[in-house]
C-alpha positions as CSV (number, residue, x, y, z in Angstrom):
1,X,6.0,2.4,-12.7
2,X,8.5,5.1,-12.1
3,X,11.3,3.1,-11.8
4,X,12.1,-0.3,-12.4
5,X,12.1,-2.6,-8.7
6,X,14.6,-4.7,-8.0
7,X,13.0,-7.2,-5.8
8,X,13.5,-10.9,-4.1
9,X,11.1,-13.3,-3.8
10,X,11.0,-13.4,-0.2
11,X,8.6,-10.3,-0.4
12,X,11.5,-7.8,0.6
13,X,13.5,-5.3,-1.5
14,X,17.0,-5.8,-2.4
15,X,19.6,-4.7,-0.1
16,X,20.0,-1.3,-0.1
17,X,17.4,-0.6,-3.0
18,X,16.0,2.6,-3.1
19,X,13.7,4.9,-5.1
20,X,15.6,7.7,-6.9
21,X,13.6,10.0,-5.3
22,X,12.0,10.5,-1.5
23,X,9.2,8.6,-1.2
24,X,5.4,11.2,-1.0
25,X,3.3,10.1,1.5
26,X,0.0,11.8,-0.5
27,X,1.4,10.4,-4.1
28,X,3.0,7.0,-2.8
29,X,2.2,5.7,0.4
30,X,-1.9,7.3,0.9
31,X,-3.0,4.9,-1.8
32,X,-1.5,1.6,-0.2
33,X,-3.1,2.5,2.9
34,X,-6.2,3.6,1.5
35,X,-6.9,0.3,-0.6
36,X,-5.5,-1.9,2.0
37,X,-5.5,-1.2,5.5
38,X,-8.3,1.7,6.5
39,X,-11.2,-0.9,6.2
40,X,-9.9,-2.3,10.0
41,X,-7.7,0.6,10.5
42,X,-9.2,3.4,9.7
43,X,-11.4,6.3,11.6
44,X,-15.0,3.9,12.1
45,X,-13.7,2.9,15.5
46,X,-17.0,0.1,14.8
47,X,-14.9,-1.7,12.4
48,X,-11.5,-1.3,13.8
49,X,-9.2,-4.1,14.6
50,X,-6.1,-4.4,17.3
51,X,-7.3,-0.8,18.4
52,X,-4.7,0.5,15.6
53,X,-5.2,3.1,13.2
54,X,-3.4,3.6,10.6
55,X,-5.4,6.8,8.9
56,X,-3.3,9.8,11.4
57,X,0.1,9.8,11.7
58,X,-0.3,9.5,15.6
59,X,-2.2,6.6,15.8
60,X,0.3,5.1,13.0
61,X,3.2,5.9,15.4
62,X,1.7,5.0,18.6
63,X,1.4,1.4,17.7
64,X,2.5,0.8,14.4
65,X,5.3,2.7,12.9
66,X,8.9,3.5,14.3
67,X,10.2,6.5,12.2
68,X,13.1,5.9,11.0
69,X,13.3,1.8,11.5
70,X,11.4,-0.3,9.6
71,X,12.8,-3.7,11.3
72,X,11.5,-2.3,14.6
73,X,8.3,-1.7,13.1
74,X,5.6,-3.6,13.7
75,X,4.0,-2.4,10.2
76,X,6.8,-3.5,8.3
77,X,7.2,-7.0,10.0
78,X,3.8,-7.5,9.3
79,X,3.7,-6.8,5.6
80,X,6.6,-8.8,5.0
81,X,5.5,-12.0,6.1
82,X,5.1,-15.0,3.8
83,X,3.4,-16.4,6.8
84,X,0.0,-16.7,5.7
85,X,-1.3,-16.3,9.5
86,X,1.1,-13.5,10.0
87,X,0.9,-11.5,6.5
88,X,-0.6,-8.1,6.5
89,X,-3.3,-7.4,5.0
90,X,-4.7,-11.2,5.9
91,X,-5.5,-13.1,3.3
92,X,-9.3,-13.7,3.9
93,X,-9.8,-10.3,3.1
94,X,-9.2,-10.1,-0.6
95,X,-6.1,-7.9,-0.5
96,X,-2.5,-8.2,-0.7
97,X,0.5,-5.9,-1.2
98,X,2.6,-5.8,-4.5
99,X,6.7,-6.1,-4.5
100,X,6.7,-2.6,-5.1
101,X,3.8,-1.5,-2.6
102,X,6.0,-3.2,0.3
103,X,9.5,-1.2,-1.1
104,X,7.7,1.7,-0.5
105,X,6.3,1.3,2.6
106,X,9.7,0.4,3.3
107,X,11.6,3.6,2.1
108,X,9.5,5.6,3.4
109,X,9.3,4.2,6.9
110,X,13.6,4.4,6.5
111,X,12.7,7.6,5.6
112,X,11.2,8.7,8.9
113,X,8.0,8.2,7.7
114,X,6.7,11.9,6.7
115,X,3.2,12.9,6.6
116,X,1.0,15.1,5.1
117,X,-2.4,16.5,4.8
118,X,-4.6,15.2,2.1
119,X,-3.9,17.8,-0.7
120,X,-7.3,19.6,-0.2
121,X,-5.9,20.7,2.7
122,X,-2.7,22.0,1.3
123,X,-3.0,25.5,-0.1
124,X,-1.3,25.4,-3.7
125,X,1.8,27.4,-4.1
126,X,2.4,29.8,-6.9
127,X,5.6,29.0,-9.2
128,X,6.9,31.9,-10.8
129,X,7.4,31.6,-14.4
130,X,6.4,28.2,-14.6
131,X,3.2,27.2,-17.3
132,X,1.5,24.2,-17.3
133,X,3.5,22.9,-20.2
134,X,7.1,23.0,-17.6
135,X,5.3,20.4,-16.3
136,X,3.8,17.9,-18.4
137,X,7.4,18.5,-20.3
138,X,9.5,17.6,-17.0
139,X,7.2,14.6,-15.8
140,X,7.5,13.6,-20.1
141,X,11.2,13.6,-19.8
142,X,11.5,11.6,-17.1
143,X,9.8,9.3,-18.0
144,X,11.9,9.1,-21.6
145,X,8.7,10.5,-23.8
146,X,8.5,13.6,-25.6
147,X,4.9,15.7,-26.2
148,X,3.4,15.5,-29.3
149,X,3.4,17.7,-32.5
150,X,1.5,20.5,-32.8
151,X,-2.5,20.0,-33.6
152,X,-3.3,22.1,-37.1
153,X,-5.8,24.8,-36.0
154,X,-8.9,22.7,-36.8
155,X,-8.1,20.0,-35.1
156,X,-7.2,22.2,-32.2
157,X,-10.9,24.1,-32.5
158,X,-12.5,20.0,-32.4
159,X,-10.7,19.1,-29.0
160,X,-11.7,22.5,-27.6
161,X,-15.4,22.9,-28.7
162,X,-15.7,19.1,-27.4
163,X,-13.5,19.9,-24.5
164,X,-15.6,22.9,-22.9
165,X,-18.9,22.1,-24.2
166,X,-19.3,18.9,-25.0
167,X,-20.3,19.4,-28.5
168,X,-18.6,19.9,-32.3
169,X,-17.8,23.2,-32.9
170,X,-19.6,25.9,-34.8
171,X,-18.3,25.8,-38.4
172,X,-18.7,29.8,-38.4
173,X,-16.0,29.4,-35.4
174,X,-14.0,27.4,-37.0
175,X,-13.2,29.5,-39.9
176,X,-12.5,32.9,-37.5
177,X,-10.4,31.1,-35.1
178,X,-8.4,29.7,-38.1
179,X,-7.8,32.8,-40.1
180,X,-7.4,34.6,-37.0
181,X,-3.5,35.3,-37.0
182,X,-3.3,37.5,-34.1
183,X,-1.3,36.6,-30.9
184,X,-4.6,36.0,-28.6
185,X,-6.3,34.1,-31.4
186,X,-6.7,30.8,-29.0
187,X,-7.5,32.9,-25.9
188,X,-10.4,34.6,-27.9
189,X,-11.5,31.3,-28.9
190,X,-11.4,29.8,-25.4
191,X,-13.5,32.8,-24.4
192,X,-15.8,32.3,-27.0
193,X,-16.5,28.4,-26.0
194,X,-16.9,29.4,-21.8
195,X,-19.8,31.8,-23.2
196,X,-22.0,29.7,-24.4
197,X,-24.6,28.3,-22.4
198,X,-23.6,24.9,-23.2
199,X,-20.8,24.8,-21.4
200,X,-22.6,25.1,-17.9
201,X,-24.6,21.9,-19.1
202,X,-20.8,20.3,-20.2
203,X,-19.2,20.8,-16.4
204,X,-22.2,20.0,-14.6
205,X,-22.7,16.6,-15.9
206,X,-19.4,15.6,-13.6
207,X,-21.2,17.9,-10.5
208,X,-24.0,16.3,-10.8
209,X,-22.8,12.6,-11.2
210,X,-21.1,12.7,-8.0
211,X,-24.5,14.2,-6.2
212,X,-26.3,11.1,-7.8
213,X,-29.0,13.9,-9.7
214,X,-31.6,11.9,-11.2
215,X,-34.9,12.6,-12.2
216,X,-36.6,9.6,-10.4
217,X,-35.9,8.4,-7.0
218,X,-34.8,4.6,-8.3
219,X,-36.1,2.8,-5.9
220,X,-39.2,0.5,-5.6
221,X,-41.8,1.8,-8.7
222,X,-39.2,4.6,-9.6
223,X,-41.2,7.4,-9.1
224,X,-40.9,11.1,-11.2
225,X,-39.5,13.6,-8.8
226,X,-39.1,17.5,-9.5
227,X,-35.8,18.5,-9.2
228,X,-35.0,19.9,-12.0
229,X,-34.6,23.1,-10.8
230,X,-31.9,22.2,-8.7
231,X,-29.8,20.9,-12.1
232,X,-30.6,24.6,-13.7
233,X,-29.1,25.9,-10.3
234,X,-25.9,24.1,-11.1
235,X,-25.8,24.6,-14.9
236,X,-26.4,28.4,-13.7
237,X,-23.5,28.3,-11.2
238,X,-21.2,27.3,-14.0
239,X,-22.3,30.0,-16.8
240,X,-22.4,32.6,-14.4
241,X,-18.9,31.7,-12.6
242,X,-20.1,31.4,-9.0
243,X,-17.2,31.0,-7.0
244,X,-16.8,27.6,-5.1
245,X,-17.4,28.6,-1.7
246,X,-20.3,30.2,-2.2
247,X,-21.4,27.5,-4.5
248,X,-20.9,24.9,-1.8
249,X,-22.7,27.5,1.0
250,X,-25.6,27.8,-0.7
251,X,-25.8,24.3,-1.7
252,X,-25.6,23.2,2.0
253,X,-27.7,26.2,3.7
254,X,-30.2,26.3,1.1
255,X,-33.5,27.4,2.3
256,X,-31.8,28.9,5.7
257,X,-29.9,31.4,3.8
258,X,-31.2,34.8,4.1
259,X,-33.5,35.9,1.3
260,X,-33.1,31.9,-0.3
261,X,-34.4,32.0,-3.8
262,X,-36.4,29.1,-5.0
């Protein structure tokens, strides 16, 4: 937890408790709403309760949310119940909001109750000057830690090889990228390790997980099917550097491309 709550037992934050920092709808406040409310008030208008939805800020607003004043929102007095037949989310339905969960909702309601885009809709900006390292140093700092010592070279050659291909490194690697004292010494390693054909077979085992690739149908007797060719496809997409859009075209035209392939 980023900070430490200060909380009563009632199921309400401390007078005048804040976070040090505005609350993020997308980093703080998607996630409560996600796990807790969009199962009744979310965009399957089948399932939805009270007519309220809680998944666009309109709908939030219209019935649910006064920006600005949590007391005169209806959101708010609901989650802060300890009336069992008042509470929000009910208790029949397995879920319940933290301490912390309820401060935030809080804050950010007091807050005005921003919004934003899920972040695959938000083109990244580009920070001048700024490497990943600024980062992971300023979220580290933060939160009191520092980063770690430097790996030795070897070590730094296992993480990689496993890192990008899945697979211990080549010992004739090893040695060049460890007596290799010139400036682009890990860039030329890096390079080496995205060439070889293993890792398109290391990033498409995540690809293919989340398209449920298997090579029987698992259902009933469990039959063979032939789909292999459509796992070389993506293990091709990755060597060869396809960029995602047209990955994701051809993956959804397919055969009513022009000139599809097999």
């Amino acid at each position: 937890m980023r900070e430490c709550l200060i909380l009563i037992l009632a199921g309400t934050v401390a007078p005048g408790f804040v976070l040090a920092e505005p609350v993020s709808f997308n980093r703080d406040i998607r996630p409560i709403l996600s796990n807790n409310c969009y199962a009744c008030h979310g965009f399957d208008q089948n399932e939805r309760k009270a007519k309220l939805r809680l998944d666009t800020r309109e709908g939030a607003t219209a019935k649910a949310i006064v920006p600005g004043d949590p007391e005169g929102s209806p959101l708010w007095q609901r989650v802060s119940q300890i009336d069992d037949d008042e509470v929000m989310p009910p208790a029949e339905s397995g879920k319940s909001l933290t301490l912390a969960q309820r401060s935030l909702l809080k804050q950010w309601i007091s807050e005005g109750a921003p919004w934003e885009d899920h972040w695959a809709y938000i083109a990244p900006k580009r920070l001048a000057n700024r490497s990943i390292d600024d980062f992971v140093s300023a979220t580290l700092q933060s939160e009191g830690l520092t980063m770690s010592a430097k790996a030795d070279r070897r070590t730094l050659a296992r993480r990689l090889a496993f890192d990008i291909t899945g697979l211990p490194p080549v010992p004739e690697q090893v040695t060049h990228f460890v007596n290799n004292d010139g400036s682009d010494a890990f860039a030329r390693y890096v390079e080496d390790l995205l060439a070889s054909p293993r890792y398109g077979e290391r990033m498409a085992i995540y690809w293919l997980d989340l398209v449920r690739f298997a090579d029987t149908c698992g259902y009933h007797g469990d039959q063979h099917r032939d789909v292999a060719l459509y796992r070389d496809y993506v293990i091709d997409a990755f060597n060869e550097n396809l960029s995602f859009d047209q990955f994701t075209v051809e993956q959804l035209a397919g055969d009513l491309l022009e000139n599809p392939t097999s």
